[in-house]
Biopython code that builds the backbone (N, CA, C, O; Angstrom):
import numpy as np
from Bio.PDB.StructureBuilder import StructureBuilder

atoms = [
    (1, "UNK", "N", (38.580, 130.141, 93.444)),
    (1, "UNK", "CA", (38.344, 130.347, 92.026)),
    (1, "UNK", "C", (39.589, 129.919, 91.260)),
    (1, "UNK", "O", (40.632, 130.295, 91.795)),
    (2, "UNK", "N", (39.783, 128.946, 89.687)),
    (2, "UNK", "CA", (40.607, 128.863, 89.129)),
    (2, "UNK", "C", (40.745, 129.665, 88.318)),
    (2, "UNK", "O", (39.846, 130.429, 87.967)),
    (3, "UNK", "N", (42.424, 129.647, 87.645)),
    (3, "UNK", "CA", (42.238, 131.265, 86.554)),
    (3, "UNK", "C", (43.760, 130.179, 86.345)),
    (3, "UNK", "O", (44.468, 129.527, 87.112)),
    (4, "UNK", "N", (43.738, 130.401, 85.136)),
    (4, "UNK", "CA", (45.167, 130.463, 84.123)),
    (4, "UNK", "C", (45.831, 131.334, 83.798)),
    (4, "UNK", "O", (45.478, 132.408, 83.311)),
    (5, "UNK", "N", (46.984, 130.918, 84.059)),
    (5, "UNK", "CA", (47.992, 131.703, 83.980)),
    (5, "UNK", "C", (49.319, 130.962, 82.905)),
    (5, "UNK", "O", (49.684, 129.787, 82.937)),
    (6, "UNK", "N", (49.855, 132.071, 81.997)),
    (6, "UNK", "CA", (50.954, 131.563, 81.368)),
    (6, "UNK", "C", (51.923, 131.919, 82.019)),
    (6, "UNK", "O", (51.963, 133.040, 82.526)),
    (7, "UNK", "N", (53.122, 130.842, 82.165)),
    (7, "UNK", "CA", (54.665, 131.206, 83.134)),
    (7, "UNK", "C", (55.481, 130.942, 82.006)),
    (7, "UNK", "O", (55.052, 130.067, 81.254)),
    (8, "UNK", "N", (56.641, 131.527, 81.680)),
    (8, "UNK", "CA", (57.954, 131.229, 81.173)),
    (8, "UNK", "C", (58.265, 129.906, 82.018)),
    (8, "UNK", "O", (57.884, 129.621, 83.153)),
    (9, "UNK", "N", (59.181, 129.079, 81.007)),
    (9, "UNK", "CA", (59.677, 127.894, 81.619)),
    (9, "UNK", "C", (60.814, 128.107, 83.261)),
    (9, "UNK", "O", (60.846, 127.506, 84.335)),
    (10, "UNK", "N", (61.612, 129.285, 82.666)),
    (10, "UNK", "CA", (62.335, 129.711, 83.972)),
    (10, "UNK", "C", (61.729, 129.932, 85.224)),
    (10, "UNK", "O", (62.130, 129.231, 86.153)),
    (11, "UNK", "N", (60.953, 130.661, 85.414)),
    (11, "UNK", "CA", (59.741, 131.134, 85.971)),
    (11, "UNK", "C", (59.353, 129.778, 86.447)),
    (11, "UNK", "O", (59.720, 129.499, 87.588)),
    (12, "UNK", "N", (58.678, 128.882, 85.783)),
    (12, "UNK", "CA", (58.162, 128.004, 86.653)),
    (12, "UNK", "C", (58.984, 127.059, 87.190)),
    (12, "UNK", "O", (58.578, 126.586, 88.252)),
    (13, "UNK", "N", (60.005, 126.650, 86.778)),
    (13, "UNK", "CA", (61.439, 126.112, 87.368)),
    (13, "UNK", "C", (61.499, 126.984, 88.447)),
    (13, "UNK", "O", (60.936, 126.498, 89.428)),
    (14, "UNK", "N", (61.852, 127.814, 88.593)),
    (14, "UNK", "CA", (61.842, 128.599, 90.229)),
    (14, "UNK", "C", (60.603, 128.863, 91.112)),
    (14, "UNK", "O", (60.756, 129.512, 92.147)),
    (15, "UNK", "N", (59.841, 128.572, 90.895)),
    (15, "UNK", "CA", (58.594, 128.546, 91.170)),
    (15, "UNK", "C", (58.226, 127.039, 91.671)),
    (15, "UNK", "O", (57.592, 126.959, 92.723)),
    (16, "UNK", "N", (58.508, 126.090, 91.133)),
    (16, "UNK", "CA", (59.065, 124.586, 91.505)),
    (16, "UNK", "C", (59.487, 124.341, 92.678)),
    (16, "UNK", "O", (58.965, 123.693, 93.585)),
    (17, "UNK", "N", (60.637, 124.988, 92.614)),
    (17, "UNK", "CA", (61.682, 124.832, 93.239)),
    (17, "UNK", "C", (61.505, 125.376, 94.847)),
    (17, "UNK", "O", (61.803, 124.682, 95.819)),
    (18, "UNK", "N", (60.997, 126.664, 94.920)),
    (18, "UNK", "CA", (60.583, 126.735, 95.857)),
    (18, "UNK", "C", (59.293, 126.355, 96.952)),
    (18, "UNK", "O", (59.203, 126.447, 98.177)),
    (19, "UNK", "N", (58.340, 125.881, 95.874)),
    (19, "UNK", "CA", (57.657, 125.018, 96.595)),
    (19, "UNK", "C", (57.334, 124.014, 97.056)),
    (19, "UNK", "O", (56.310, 123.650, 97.634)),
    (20, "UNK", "N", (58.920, 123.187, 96.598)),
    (20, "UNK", "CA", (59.376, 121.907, 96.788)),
    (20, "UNK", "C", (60.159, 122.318, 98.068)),
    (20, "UNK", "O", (59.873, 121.814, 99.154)),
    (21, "UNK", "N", (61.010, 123.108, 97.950)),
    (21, "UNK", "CA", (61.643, 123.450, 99.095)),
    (21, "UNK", "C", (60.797, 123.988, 100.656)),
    (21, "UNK", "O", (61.282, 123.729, 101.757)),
    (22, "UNK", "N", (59.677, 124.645, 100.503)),
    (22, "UNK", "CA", (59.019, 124.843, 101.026)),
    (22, "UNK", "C", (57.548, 123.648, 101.918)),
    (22, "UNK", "O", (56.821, 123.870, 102.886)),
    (23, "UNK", "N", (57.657, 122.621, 101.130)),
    (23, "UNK", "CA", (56.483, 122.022, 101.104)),
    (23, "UNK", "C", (55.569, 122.154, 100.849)),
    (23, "UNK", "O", (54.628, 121.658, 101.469)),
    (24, "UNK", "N", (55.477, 122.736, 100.031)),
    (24, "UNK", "CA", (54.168, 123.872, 99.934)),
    (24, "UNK", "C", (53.733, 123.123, 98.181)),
    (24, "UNK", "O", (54.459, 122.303, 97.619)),
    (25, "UNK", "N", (52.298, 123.708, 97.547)),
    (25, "UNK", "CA", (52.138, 123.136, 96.975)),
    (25, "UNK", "C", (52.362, 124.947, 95.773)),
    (25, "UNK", "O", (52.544, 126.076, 96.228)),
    (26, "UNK", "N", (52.256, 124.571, 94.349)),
    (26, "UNK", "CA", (52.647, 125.399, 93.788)),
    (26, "UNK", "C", (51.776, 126.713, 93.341)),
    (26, "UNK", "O", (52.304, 127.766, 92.985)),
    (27, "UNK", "N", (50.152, 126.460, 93.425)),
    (27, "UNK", "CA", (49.280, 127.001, 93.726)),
    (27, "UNK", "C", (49.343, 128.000, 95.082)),
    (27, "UNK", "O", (48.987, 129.178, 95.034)),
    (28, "UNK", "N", (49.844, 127.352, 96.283)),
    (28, "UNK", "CA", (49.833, 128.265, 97.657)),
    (28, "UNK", "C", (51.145, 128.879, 97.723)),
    (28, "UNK", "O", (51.455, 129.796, 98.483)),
    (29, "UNK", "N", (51.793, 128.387, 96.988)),
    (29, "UNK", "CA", (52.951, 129.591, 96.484)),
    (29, "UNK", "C", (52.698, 131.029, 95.614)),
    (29, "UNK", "O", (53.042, 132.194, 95.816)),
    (30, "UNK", "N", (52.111, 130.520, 94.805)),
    (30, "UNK", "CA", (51.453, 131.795, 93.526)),
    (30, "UNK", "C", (50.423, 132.304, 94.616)),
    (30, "UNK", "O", (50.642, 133.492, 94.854)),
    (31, "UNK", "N", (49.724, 131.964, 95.107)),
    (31, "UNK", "CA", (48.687, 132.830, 96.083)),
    (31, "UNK", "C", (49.250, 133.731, 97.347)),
    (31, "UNK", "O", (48.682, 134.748, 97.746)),
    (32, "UNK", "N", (50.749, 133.059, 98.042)),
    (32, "UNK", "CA", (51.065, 134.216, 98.886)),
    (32, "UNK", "C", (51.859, 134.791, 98.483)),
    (32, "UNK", "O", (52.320, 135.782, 99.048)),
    (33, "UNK", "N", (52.369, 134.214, 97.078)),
    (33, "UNK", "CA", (53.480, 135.709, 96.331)),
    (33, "UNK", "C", (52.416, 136.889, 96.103)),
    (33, "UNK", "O", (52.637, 138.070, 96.373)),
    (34, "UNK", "N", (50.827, 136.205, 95.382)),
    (34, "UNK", "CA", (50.225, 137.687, 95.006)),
    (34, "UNK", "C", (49.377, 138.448, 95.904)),
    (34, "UNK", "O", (48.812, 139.505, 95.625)),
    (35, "UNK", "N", (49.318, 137.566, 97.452)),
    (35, "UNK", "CA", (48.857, 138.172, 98.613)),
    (35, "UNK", "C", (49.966, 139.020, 98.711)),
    (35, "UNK", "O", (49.451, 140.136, 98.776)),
    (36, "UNK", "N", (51.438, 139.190, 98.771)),
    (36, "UNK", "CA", (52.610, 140.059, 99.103)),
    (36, "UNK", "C", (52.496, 141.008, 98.528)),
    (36, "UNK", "O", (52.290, 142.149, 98.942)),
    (37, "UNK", "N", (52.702, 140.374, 96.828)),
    (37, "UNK", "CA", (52.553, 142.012, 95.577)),
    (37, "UNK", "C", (51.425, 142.782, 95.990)),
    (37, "UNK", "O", (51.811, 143.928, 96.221)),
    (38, "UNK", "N", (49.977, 142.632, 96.220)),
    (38, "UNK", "CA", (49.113, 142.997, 96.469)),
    (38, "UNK", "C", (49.354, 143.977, 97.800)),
    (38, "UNK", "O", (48.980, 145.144, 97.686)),
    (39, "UNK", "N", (49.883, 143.609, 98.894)),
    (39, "UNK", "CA", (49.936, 144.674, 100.429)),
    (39, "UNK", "C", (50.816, 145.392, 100.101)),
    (39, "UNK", "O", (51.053, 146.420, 100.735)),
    (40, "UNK", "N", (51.705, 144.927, 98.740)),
    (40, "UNK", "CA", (52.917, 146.141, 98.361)),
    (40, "UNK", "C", (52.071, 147.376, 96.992)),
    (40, "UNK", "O", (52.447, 148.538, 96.840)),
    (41, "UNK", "N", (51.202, 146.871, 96.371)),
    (41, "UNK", "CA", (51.056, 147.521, 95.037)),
    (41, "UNK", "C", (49.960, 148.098, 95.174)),
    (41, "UNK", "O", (49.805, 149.240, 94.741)),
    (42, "UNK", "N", (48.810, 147.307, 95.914)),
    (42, "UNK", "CA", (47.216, 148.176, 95.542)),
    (42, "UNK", "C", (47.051, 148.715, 96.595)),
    (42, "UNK", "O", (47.190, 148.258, 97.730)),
    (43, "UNK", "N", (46.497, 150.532, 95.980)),
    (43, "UNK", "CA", (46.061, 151.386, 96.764)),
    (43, "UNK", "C", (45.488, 151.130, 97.844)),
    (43, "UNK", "O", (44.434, 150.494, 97.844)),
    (44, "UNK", "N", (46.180, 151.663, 99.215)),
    (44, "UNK", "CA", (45.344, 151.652, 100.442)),
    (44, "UNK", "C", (44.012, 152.461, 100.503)),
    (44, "UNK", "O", (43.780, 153.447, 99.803)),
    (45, "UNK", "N", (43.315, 152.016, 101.264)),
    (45, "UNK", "CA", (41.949, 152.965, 101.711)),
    (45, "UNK", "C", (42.156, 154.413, 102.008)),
    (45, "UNK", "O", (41.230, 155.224, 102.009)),
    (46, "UNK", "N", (43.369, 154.704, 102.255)),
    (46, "UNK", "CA", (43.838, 156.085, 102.226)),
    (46, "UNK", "C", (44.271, 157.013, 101.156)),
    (46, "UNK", "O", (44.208, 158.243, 101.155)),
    (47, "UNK", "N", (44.736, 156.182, 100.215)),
    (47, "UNK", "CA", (44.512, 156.803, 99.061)),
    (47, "UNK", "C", (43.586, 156.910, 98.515)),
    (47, "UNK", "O", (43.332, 158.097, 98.309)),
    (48, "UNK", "N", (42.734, 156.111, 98.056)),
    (48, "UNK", "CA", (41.350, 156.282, 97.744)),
    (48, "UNK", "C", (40.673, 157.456, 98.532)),
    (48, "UNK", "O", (40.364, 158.352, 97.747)),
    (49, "UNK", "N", (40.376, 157.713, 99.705)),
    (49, "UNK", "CA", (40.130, 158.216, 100.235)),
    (49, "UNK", "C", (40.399, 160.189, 99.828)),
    (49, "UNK", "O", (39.694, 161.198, 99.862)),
    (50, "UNK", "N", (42.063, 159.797, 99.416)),
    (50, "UNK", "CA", (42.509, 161.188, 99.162)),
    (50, "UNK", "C", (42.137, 161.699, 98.019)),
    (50, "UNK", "O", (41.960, 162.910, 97.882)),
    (51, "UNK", "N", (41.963, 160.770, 96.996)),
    (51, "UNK", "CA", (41.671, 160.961, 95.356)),
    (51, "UNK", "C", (40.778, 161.992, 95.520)),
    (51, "UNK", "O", (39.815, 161.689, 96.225)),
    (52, "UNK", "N", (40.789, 162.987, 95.140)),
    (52, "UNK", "CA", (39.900, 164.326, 94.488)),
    (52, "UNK", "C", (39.794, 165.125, 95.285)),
    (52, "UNK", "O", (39.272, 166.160, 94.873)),
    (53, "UNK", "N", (40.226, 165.102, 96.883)),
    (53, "UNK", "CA", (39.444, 165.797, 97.937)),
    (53, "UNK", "C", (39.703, 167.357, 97.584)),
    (53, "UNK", "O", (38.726, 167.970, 98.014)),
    (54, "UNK", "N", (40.544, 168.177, 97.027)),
    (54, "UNK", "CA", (40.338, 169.428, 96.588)),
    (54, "UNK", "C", (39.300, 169.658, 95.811)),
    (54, "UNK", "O", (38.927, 170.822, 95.957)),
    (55, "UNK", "N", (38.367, 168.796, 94.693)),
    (55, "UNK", "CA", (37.710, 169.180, 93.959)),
    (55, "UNK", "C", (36.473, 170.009, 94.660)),
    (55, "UNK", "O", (36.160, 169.609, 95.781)),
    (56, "UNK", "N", (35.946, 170.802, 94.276)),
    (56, "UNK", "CA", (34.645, 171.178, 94.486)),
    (56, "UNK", "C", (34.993, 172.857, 95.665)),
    (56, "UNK", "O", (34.115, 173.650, 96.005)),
    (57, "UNK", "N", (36.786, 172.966, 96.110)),
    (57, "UNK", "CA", (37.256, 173.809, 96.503)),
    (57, "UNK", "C", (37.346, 175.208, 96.097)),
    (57, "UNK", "O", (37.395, 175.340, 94.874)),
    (58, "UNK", "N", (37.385, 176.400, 96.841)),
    (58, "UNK", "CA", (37.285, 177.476, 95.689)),
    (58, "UNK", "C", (38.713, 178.074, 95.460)),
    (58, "UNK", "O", (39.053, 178.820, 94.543)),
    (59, "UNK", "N", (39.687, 177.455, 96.768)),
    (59, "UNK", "CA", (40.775, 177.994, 96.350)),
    (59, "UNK", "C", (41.691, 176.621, 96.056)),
    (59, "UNK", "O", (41.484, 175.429, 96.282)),
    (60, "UNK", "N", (43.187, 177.610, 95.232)),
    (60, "UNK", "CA", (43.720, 176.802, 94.696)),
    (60, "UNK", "C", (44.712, 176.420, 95.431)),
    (60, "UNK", "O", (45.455, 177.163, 96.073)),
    (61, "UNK", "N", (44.779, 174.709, 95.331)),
    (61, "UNK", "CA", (45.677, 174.420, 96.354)),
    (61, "UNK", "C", (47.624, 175.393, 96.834)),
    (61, "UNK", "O", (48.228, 175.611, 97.885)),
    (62, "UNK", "N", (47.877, 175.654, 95.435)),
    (62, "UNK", "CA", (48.833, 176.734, 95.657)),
    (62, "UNK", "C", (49.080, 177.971, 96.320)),
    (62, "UNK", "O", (50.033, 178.606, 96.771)),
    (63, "UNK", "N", (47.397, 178.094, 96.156)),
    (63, "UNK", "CA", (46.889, 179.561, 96.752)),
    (63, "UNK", "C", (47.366, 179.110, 98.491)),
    (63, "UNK", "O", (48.187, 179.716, 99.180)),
    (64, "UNK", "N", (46.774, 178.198, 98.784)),
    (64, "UNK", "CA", (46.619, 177.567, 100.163)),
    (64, "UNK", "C", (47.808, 177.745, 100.648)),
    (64, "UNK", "O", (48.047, 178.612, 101.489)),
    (65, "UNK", "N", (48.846, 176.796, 100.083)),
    (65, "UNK", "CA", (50.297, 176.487, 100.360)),
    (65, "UNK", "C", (50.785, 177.931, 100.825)),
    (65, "UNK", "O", (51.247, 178.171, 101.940)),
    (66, "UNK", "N", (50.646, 178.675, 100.000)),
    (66, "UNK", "CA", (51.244, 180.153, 100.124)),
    (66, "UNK", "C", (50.797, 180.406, 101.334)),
    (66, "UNK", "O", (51.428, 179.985, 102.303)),
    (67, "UNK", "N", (49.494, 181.223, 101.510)),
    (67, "UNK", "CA", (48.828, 180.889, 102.946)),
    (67, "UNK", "C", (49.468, 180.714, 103.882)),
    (67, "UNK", "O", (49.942, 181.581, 104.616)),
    (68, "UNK", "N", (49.574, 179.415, 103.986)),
    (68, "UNK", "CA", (49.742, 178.863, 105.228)),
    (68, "UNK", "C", (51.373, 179.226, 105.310)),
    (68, "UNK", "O", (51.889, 179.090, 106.420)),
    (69, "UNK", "N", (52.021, 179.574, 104.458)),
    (69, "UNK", "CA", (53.596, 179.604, 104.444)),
    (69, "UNK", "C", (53.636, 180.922, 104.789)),
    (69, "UNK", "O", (54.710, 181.370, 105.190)),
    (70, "UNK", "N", (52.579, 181.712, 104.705)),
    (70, "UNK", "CA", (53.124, 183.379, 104.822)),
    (70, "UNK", "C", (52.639, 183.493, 106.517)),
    (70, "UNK", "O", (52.908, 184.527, 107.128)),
    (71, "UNK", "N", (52.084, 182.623, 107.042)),
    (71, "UNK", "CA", (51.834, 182.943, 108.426)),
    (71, "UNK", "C", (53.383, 182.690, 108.878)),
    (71, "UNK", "O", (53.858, 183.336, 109.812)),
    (72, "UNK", "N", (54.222, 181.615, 108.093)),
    (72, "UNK", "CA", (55.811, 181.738, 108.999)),
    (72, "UNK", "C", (56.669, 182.789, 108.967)),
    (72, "UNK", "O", (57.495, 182.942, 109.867)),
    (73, "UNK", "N", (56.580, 183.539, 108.038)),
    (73, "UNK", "CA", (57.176, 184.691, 107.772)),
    (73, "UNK", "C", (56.814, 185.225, 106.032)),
    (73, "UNK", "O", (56.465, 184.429, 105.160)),
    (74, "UNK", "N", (57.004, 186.818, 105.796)),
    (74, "UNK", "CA", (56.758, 186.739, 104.917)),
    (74, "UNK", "C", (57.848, 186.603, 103.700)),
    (74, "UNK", "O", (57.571, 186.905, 102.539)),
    (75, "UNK", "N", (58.885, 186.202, 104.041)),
    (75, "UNK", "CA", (59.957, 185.633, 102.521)),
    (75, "UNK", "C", (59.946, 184.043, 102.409)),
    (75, "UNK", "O", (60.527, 183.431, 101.512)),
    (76, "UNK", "N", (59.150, 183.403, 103.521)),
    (76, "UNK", "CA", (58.986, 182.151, 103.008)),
    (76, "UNK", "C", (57.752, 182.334, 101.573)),
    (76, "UNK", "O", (58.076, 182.392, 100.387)),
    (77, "UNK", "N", (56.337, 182.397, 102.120)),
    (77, "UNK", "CA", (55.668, 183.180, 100.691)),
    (77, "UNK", "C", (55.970, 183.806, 99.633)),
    (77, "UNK", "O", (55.002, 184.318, 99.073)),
    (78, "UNK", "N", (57.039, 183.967, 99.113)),
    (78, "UNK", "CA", (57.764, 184.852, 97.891)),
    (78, "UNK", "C", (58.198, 183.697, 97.103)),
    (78, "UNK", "O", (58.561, 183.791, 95.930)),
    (79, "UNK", "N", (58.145, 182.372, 97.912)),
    (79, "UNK", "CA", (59.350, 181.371, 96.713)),
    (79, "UNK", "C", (58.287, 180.992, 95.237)),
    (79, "UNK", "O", (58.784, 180.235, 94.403)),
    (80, "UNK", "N", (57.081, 181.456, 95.021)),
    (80, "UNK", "CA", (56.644, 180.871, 93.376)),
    (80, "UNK", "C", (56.637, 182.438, 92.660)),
    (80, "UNK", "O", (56.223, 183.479, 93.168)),
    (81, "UNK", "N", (57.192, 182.250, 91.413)),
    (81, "UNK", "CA", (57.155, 183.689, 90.291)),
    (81, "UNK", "C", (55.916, 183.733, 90.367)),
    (81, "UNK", "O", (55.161, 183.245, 91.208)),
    (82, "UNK", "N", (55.591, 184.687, 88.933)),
    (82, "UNK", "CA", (53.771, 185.114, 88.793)),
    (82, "UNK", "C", (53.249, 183.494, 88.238)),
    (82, "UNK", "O", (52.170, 183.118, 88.696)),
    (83, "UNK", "N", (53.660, 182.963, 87.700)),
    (83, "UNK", "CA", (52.926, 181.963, 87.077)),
    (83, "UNK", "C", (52.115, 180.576, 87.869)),
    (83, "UNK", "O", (51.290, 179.726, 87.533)),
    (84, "UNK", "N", (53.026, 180.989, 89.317)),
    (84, "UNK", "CA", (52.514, 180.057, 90.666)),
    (84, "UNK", "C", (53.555, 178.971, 90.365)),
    (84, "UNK", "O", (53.444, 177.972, 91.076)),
    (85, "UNK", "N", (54.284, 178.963, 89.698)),
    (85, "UNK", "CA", (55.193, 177.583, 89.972)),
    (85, "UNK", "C", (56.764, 178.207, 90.532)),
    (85, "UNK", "O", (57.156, 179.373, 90.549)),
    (86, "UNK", "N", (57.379, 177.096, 90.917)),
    (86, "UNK", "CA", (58.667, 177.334, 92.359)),
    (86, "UNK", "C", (59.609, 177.683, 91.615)),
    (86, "UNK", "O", (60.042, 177.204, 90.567)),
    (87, "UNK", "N", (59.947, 178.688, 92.316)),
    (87, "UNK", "CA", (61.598, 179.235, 91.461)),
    (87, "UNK", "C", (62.554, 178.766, 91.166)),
    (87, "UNK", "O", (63.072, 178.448, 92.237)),
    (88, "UNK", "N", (63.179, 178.490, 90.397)),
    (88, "UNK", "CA", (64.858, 178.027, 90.402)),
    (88, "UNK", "C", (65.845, 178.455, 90.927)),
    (88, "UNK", "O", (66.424, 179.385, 90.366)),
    (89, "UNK", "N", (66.452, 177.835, 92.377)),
    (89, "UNK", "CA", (67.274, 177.553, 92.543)),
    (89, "UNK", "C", (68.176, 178.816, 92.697)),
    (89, "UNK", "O", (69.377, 178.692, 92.935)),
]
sb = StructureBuilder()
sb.init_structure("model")
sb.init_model(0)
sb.init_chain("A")
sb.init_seg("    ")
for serial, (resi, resn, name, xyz) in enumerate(atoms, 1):
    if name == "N":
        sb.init_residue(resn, " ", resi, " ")
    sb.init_atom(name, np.array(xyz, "f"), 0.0, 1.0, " ", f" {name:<3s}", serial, name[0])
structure = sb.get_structure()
């Protein structure tokens, strides 16, 4: 598929440059820079995956945390005031 794109002159001077240096043509340059950004930037299947999974829960994930922290002892469970958020320090 074609798509336009605007580059700053700098930008495409280095962009040139390396696909001269490369052999490469300047198109299959812009395609495995945004194959790279892409395995670095868009959400894995695992995140997606994670998006919402508390919803529809009856307890609150804080509630939980506590929980599971008071089975280690009980002054680990003491670290949030009444309001459920973590103490200072």
């Amino acid at each position: 598929m074609r798509t336009i794109i605007e580059l700053p002159n700098d930008l495409l001077k280095t962009l040139d440059q390396v696909a001269k240096g490369r052999s490469l043509s300047r198109a299959e340059v812009i395609r495995r820079a945004i194959t790279l950004y892409l395995k670095h930037e868009a959400p894995t299947m695992e995140q997606e995956d994670a998006f919402g999974l508390w919803r529809g829960r009856d307890l609150d994930a804080l509630a939980y945390e506590d929980s599971l922290r008071a089975e280690w002892g009980s002054e680990v469970g003491e670290h949030r005031t009444q309001t459920g958020s973590p103490k200072a320090p």
